[in-house]
N, C-alpha and C positions, 0 to 999 in steps of 0.2 A: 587530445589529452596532453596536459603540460610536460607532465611525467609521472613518470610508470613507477619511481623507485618508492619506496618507502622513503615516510619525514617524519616519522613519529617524532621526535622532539621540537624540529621548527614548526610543525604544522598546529600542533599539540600547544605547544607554548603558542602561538597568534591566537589562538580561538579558547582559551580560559580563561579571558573575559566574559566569553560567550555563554560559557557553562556554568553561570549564576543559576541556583537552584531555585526552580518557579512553582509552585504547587498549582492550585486550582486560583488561576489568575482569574479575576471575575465571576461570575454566577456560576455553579458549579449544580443549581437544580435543572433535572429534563424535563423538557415539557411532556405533555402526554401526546399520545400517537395510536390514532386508528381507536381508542376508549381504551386504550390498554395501561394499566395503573402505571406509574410511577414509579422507582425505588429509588430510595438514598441508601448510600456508600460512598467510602473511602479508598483511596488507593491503596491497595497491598504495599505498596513501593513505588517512589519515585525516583529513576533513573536520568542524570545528566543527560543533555545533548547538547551540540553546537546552537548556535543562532541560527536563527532560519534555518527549520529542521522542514524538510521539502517530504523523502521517503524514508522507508526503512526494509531490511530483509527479515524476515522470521526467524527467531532466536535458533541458530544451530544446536544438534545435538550436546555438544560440546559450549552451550552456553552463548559462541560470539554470533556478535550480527552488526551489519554493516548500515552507516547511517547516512545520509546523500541528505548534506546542508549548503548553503552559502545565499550569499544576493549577486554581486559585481563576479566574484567568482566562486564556482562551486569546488568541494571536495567532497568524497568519502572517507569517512571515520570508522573504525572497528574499534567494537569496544565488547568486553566479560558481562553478559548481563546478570552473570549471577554475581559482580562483584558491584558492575557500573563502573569500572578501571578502563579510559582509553588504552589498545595495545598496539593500534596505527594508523596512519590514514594517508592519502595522495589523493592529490588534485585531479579533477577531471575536464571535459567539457562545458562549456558554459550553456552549452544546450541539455545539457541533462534531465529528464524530466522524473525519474522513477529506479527502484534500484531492486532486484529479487536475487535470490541463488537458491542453486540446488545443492541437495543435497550431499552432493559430490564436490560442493566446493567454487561449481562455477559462479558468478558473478554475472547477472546479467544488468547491464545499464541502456535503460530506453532516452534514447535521443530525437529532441522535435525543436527543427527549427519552425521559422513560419512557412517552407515549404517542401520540405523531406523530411526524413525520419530517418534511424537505425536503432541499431539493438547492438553495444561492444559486450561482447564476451572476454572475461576479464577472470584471471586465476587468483588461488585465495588469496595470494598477494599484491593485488592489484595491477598486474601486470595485462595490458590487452592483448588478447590473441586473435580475436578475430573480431571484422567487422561487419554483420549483417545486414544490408540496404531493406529498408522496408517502404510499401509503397506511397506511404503520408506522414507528417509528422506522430512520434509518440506520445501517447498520452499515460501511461504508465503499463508494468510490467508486471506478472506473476507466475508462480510454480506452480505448475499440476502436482495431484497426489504421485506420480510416480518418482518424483522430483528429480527429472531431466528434458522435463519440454515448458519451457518458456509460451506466455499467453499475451503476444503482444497489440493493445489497444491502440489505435492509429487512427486520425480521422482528419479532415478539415471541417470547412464550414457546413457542408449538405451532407455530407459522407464520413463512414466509420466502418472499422470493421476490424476483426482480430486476426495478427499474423500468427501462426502456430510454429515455433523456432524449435529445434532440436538441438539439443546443449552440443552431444555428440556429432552428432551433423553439421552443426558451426551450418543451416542455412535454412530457409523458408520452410516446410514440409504441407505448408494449405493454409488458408485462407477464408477466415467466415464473417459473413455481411450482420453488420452488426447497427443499432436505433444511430442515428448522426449526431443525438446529443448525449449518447453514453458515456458516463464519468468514469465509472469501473466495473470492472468483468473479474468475473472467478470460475476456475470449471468446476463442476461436481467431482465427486469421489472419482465417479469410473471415466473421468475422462471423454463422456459422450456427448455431456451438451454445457454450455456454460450458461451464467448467469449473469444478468446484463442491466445495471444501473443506471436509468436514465436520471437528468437531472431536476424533474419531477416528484422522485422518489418512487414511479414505475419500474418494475424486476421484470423482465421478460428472459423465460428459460429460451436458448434455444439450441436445436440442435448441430454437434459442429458436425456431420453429413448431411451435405444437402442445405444448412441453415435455415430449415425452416422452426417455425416459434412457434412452441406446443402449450407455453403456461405462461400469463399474465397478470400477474399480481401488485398492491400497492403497499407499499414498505412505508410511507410518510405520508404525511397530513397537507392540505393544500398547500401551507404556512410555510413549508418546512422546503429547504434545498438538501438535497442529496450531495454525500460528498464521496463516502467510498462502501465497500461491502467486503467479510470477508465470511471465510465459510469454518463453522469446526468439522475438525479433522474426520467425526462418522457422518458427516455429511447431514445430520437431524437438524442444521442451527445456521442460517445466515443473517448476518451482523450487518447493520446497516447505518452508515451513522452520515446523521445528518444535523443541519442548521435553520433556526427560527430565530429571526430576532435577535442573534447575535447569541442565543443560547444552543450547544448542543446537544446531543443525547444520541442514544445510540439505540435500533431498535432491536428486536431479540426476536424474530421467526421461526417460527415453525414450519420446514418447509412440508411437512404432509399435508399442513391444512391452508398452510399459504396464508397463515394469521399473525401477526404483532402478538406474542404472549405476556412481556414486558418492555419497557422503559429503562435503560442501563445510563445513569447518568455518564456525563463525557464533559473532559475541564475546558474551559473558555479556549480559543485558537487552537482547536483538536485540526489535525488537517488528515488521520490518516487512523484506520484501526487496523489491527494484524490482530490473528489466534495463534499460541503456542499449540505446538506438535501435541500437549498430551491434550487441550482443547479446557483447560481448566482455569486458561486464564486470557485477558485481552489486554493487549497494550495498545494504548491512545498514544500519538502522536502528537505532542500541539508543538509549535513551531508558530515565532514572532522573532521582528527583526532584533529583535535584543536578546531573547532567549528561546529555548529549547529544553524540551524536559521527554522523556515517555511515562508515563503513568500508566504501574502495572493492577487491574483489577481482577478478582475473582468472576469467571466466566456464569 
């Protein structure tokens, strides 16, 4: 990390070039998925972000959440989503790959080079405290419902699997074998098995004792690449948003029956989707080297 201090105006002032407001750059219809119709909409709200917007952390109670952009080098951005007002941001790693916190505040930032990984635990003010060694490079990060244990995905070429980090703990706590070309993972509600997006647009449940895989299902169309998944908050709904043809969309599951119910349109160079805590609304991600936007929809 370059540094730990807050730069809110030097960092702020370089990148508002960057925070050119982009709406639905290119085709903004989904395709359809698994026979499941269709819907057009609009975004509730489009919210700034830097260029090359990479991740993002789930809106805090308190409205802030943390944005992990750059190309040559990265930084995180904190910014009021209820205002869309940058309020800070510091430089990180240029390995960076992924950025979550809990509830509590911590900051987690997943790191993959081409041959290690870690996970910096990092306080609200971006300061690092600790550094977790993980056993492959990272491919991104997430918060359980209890929102103090960190879900981190890590793989190379043949191999994948997820480290399970304790915020508290500051270290490893187990380890579940997970498909080698999994894109993104989310646990359920109760923390007993996660869910696991291959980049086929295959979901495979499994369980984190034991890792064995109890439920199999297909979230996309042959057409269509898998890019992330997230889950609302009663656990009834995983979000899956994927790419065809340079168009995305996002699908809308039902996980009792393990069915595609609808098609949730998703703006051109979507790279990421998150669900807010009350589960009412979904913010897309898109990020290009020139601009950065989130775009907030009705769940």
């Amino acid at each position: 990390m370059a540094s730990t201090a807050r730069r809110t105006t030097a960092l702020i002032g370089l990148t508002a070039a960057a925070l050119a407001l982009a709406a639905c750059s290119g085709s903004n219809h989904p395709a359809k998925a698994n026979g499941a119709a269709a819907v057009s909409t609009v975004p509730q709200r489009i919210l700034r972000a830097p260029g090359s917007l990479i991740s993002a952390t789930q809106p805090q109670a308190n409205g802030s959440m943390w944005m992990l952009a750059g190309q040559s080098s990265l930084g995180l951005f904190e910014m009021d989503s209820s205002t869309g007002r940058l309020t800070g941001s510091v430089s990180v790693s240029g390995a960076a790959r992924s950025v979550a916190e809990t509830s509590t505040g911590v900051i987690g930032l997943a790191l993959g080079t081409a041959r290690s990984g870690a996970l910096e635990l990092l306080s609200s003010m971006g300061k690092v405290t600790k550094t977790v060694p993980l056993p492959a490079p990272a491919r991104q990060v997430v918060v359980g419902s209890d929102g103090t244990t960190f879900y981190v995905l890590t793989g190379k070429a043949t191999t994948a699997s997820v480290s399970i980090v304790g915020a508290r703990a500051g270290r490893v706590l187990g380890s579940v074998p997970m498909p080698s070309d999994a894109v993104s993972v989310v646990p359920d509600v109760s923390q007993t098995t996660l869910y696991a997006l291959e980049r086929n647009g295959l979901v495979d449940q499994i369980n984190i004792a034991g890792g064995k895989v109890v439920a199999k299902f297909k979230a996309a169309s042959k057409d269509d690449t898998a890019q992330s998944i997230a889950l609302s908050p009663d656990g009834g709904t995983l979000y899956v948003l994927k790419n065809a043809d340079g168009t995305s969309n996002i699908a809308d599951v039902n996980i009792a029956t393990e069915a595609v119910r609808k098609v949730l349109p998703a703006p051109s160079h979507c790279v990421g989707v998150l669900v807010s805590t009350s589960g009412g609304q979904l913010y897309d991600l898109v990020g290009t080297a020139t601009y950065g936007n989130i775009q907030v929809f009705a769940a």
